[in-house]
C-alpha positions in Angstrom: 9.1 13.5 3.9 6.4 13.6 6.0 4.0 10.6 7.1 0.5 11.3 8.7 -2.8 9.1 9.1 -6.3 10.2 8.1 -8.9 8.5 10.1 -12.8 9.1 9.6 -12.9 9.0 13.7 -13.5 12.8 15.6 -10.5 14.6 16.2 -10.8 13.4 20.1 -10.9 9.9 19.1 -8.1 10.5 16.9 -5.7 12.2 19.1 -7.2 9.0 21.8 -5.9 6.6 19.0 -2.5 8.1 18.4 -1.6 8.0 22.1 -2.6 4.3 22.8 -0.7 3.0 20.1 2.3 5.1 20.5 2.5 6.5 16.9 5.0 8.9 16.2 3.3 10.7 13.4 0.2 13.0 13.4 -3.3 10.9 13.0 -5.7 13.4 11.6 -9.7 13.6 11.6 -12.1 13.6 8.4 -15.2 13.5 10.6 -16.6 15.0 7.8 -15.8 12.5 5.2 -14.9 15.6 3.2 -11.5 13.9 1.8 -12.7 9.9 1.5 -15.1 12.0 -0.6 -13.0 13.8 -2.8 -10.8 10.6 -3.1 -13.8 8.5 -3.7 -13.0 5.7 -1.0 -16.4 5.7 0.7 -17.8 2.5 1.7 -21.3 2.9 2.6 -22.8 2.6 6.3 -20.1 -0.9 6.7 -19.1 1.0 10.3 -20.8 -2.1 12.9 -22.8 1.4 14.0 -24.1 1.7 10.8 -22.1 4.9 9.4 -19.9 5.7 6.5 -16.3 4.4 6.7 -13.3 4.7 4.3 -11.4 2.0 2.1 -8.4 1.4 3.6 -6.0 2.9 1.5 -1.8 3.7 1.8 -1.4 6.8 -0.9 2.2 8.0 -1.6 2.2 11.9 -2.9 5.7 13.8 -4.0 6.4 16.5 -3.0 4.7 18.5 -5.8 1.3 16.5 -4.8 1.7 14.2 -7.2 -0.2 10.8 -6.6 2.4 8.3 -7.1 1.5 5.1 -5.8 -1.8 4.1 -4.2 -2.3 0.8 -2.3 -6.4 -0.1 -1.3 -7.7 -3.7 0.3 -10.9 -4.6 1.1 -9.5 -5.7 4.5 -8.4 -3.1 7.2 -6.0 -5.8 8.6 -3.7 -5.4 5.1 -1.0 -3.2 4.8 1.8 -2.7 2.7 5.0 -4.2 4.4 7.3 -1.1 5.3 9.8 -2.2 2.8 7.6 -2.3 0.1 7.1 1.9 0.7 10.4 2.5 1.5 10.9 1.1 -1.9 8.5 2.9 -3.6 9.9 6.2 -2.2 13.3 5.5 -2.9 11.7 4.8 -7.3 12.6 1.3 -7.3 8.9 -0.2 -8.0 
């Protein structure tokens, strides 16, 4: 299983990120916006500087690429609690 972060930050701002808060899985750039495009999760220009930023969104993929399980909020500051992943990995939803 592999766990990664995509953020809409620069790659420099992402590596910065990952560092300062000690995560121990990659943290990836979309500078681009090409993926929050192709997953259609796009809020428009709701960054305070007035760009483009993505819907917080928790997507669990098998290892076939499969979309299993997708969590969005409106509100960066909710997350799925780890047990509730864990048990949606393990099939038990």
């Amino acid at each position: 299983m592999e766990v990664f972060g995509i953020s809409v930050d620069s790659p420099e701002d992402s590596r910065a990120l990952r560092r300062r808060l000690g995560l121990e899985f990659p943290l990836l750039s979309d500078a681009g916006r090409e993926l929050i495009d192709l997953m259609q999760i796009r809020y428009r220009r709701l960054n305070p500087s007035g760009g483009d930023i993505a819907i917080p969104t928790v997507v669990y993929a098998d290892r076939d690429g499969i979309i299993r399980w997708v969590f969005q909020t409106d509100d960066y500051r909710v997350r799925p609690r780890p047990e509730e992943i864990l048990r949606i990995i393990a099939g038990r939803n």
